[in-house]
C-alpha atoms as an extended CHARMM CRD file, in Angstrom:
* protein
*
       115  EXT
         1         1  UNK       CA              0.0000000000        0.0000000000        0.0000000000  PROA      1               0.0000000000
         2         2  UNK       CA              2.7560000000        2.5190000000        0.6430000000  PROA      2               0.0000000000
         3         3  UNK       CA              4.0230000000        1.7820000000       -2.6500000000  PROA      3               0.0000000000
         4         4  UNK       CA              1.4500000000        2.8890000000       -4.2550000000  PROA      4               0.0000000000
         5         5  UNK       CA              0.3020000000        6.3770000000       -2.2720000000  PROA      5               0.0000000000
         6         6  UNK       CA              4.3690000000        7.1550000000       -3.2800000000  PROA      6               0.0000000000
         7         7  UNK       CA              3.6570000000        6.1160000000       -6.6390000000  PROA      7               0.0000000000
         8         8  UNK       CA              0.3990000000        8.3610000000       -7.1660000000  PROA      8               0.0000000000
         9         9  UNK       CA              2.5780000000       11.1580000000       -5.2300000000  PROA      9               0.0000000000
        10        10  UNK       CA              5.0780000000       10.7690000000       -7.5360000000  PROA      10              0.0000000000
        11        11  UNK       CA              3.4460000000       10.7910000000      -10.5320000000  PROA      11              0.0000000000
        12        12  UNK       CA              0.8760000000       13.3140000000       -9.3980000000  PROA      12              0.0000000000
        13        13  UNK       CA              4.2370000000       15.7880000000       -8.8100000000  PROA      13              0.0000000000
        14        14  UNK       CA              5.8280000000       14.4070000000      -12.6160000000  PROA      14              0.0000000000
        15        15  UNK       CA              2.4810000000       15.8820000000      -14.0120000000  PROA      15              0.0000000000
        16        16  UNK       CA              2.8970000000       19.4590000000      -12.2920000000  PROA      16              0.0000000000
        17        17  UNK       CA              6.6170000000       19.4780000000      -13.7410000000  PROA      17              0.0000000000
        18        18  UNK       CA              6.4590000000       22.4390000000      -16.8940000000  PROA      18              0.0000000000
        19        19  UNK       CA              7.0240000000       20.8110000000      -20.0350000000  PROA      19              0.0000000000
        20        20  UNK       CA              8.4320000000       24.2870000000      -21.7620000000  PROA      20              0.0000000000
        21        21  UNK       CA             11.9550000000       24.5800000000      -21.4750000000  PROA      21              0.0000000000
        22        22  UNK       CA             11.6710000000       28.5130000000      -20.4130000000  PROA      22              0.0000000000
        23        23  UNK       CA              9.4980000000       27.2110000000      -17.6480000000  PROA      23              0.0000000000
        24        24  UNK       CA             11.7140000000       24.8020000000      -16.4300000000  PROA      24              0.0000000000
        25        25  UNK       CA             14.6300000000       27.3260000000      -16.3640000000  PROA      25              0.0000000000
        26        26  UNK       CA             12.6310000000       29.5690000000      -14.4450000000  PROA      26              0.0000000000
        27        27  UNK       CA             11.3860000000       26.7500000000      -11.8540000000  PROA      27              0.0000000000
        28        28  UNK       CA             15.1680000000       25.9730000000      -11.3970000000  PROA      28              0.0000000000
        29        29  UNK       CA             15.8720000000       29.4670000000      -11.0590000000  PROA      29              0.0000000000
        30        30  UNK       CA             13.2720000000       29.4880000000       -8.1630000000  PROA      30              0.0000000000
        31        31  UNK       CA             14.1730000000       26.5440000000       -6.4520000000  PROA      31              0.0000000000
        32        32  UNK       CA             18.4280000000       27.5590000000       -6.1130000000  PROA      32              0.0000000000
        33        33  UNK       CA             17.2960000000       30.6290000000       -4.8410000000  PROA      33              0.0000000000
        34        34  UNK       CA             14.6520000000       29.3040000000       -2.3070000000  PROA      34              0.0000000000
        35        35  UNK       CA             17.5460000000       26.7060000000       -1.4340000000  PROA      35              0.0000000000
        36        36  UNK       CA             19.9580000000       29.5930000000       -0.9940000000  PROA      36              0.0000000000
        37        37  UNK       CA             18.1230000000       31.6850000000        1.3190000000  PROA      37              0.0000000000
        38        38  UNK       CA             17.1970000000       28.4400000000        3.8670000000  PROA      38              0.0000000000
        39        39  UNK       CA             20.8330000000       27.2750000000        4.2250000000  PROA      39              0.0000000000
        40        40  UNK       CA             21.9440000000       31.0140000000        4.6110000000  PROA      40              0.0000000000
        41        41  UNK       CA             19.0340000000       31.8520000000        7.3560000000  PROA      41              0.0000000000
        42        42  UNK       CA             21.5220000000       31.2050000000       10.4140000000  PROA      42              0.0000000000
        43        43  UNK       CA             23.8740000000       34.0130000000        9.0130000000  PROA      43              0.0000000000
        44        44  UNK       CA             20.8060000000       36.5470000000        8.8940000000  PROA      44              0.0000000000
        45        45  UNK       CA             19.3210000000       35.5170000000       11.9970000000  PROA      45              0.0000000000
        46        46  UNK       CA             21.6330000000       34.5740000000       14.3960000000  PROA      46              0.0000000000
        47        47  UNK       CA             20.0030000000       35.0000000000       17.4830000000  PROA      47              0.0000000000
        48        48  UNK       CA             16.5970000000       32.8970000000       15.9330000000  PROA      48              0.0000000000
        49        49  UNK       CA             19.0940000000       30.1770000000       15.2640000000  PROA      49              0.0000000000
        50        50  UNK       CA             20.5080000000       30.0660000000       19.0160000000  PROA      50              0.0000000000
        51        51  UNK       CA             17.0090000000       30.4090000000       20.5620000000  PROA      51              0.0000000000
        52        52  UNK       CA             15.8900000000       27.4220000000       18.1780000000  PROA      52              0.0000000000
        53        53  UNK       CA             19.0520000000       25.3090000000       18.9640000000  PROA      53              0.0000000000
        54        54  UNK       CA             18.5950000000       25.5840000000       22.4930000000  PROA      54              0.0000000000
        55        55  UNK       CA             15.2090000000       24.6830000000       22.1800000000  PROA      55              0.0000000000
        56        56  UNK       CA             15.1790000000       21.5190000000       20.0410000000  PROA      56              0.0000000000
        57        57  UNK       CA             18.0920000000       20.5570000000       22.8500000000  PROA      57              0.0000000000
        58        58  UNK       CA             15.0860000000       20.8180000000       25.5490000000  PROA      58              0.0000000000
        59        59  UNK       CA             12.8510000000       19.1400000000       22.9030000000  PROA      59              0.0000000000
        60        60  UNK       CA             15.4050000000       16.1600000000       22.2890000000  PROA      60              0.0000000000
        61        61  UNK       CA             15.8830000000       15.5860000000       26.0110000000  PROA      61              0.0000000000
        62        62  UNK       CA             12.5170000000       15.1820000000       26.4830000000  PROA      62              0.0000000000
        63        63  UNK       CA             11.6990000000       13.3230000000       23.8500000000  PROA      63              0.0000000000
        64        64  UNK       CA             14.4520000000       10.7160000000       25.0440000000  PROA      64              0.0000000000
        65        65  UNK       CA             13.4490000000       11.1970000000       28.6030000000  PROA      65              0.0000000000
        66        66  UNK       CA              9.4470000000       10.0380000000       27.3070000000  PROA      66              0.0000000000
        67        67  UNK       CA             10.6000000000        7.0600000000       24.7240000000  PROA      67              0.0000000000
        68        68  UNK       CA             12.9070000000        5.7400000000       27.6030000000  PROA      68              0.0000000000
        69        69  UNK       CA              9.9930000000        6.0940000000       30.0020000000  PROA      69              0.0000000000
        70        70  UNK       CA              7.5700000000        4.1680000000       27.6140000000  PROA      70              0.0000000000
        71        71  UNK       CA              9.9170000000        1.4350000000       27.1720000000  PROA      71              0.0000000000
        72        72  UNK       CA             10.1670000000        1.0560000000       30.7650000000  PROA      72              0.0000000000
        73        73  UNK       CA              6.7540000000        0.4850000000       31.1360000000  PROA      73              0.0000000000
        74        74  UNK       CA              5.7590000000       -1.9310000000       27.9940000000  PROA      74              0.0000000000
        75        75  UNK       CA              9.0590000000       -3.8800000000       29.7760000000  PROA      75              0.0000000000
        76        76  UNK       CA              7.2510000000       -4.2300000000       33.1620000000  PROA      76              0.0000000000
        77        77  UNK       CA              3.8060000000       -4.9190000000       31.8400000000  PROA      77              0.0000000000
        78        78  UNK       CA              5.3840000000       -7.4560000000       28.8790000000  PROA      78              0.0000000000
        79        79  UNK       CA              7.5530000000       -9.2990000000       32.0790000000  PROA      79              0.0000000000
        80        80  UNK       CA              4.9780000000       -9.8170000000       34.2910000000  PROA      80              0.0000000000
        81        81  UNK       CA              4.0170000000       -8.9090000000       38.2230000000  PROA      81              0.0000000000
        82        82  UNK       CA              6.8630000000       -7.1680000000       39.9220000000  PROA      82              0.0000000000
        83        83  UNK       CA              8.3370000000       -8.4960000000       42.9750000000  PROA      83              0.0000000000
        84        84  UNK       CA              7.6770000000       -4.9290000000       44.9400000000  PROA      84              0.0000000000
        85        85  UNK       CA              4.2120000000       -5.5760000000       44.7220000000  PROA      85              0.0000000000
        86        86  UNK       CA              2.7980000000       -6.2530000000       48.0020000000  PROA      86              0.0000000000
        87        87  UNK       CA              0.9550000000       -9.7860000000       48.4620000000  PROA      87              0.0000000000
        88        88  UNK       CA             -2.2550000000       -8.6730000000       49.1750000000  PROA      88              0.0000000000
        89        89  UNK       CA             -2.6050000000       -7.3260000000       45.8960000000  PROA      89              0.0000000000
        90        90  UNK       CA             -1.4370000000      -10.7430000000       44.3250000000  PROA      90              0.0000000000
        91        91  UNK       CA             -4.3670000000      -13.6490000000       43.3600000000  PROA      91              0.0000000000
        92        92  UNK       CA             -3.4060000000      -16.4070000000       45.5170000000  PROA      92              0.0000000000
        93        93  UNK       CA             -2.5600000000      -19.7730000000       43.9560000000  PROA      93              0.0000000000
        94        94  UNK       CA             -5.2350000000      -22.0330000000       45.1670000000  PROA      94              0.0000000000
        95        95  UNK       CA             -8.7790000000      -21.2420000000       46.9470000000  PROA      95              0.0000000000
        96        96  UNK       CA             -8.9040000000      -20.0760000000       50.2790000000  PROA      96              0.0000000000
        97        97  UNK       CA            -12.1760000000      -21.4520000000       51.7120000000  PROA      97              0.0000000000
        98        98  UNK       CA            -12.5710000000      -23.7280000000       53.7560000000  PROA      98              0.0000000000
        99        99  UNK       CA            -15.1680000000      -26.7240000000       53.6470000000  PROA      99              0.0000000000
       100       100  UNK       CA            -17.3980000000      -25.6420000000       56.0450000000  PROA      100             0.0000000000
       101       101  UNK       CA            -17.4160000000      -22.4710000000       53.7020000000  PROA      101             0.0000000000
       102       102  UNK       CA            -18.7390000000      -24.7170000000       51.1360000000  PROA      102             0.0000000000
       103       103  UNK       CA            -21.9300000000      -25.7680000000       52.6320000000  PROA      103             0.0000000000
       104       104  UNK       CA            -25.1470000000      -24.0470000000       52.0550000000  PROA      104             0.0000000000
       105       105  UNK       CA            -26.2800000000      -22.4110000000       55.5990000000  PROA      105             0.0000000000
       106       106  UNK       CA            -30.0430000000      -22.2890000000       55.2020000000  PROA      106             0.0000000000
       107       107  UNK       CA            -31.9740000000      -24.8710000000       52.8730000000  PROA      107             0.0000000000
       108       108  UNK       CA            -35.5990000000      -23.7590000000       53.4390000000  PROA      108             0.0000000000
       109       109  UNK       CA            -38.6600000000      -26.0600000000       54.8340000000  PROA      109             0.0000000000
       110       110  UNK       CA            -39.2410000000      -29.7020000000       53.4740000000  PROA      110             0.0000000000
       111       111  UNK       CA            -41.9070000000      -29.9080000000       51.2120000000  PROA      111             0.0000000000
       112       112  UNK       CA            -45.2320000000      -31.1370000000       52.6590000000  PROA      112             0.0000000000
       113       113  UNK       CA            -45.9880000000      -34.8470000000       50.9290000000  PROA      113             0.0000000000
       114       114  UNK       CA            -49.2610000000      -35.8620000000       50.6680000000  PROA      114             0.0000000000
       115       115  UNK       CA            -51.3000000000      -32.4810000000       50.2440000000  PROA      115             0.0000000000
């Protein structure tokens, strides 16, 4: 399935492509010049580029800080109980009632024969 979206992408960008050879000039024209002024941004805005920096730091930190929590977790739930976890809260291994737990307390009056 991916093969195909990239495939309709693809062809659905060849099709926008100018076919005139003045057209394509100017396109390439276009696209140095918007590739110029990106990789140049840093030297016209220094401080942005600092502030930004800084910030996708903060951002990566996080981000490892989260993906190392979440593998934590999936780890404990995919190994089983813990051994921290108090008894109580653990589902014993056999039944704890007792026989005379078993027995019915109250039956009810014995049917009347013979009415």
């Amino acid at each position: 399935m991916f093969i195909l979206r990239t495939a309709f992408w693809l062809s659905l960008a060849v099709l926008v492509l100018p076919t005139d050879a003045r057209q394509q000039q100017a396109l390439t024209s276009k696209i140095m010049d918007t590739v110029h002024h990106v990789s140049t941004f840093c030297d016209r805005n220094e401080k942005a580029c600092k502030t930004g920096t800084r910030y996708w730091g903060v951002f990566r930190q996080k981000a490892d800080y989260g993906f190392q929590l979440a593998v934590k977790l999936i780890s404990e739930q995919l190994s089983g109980p813990r051994a921290d976890v108090d008894a109580a809260y653990q589902r014993p291994a056999s039944s704890t009632l007792r026989s005379d737990d078993l027995t019915p307390q109250w039956r009810g009056k014995k049917a009347q024969s013979g009415i």
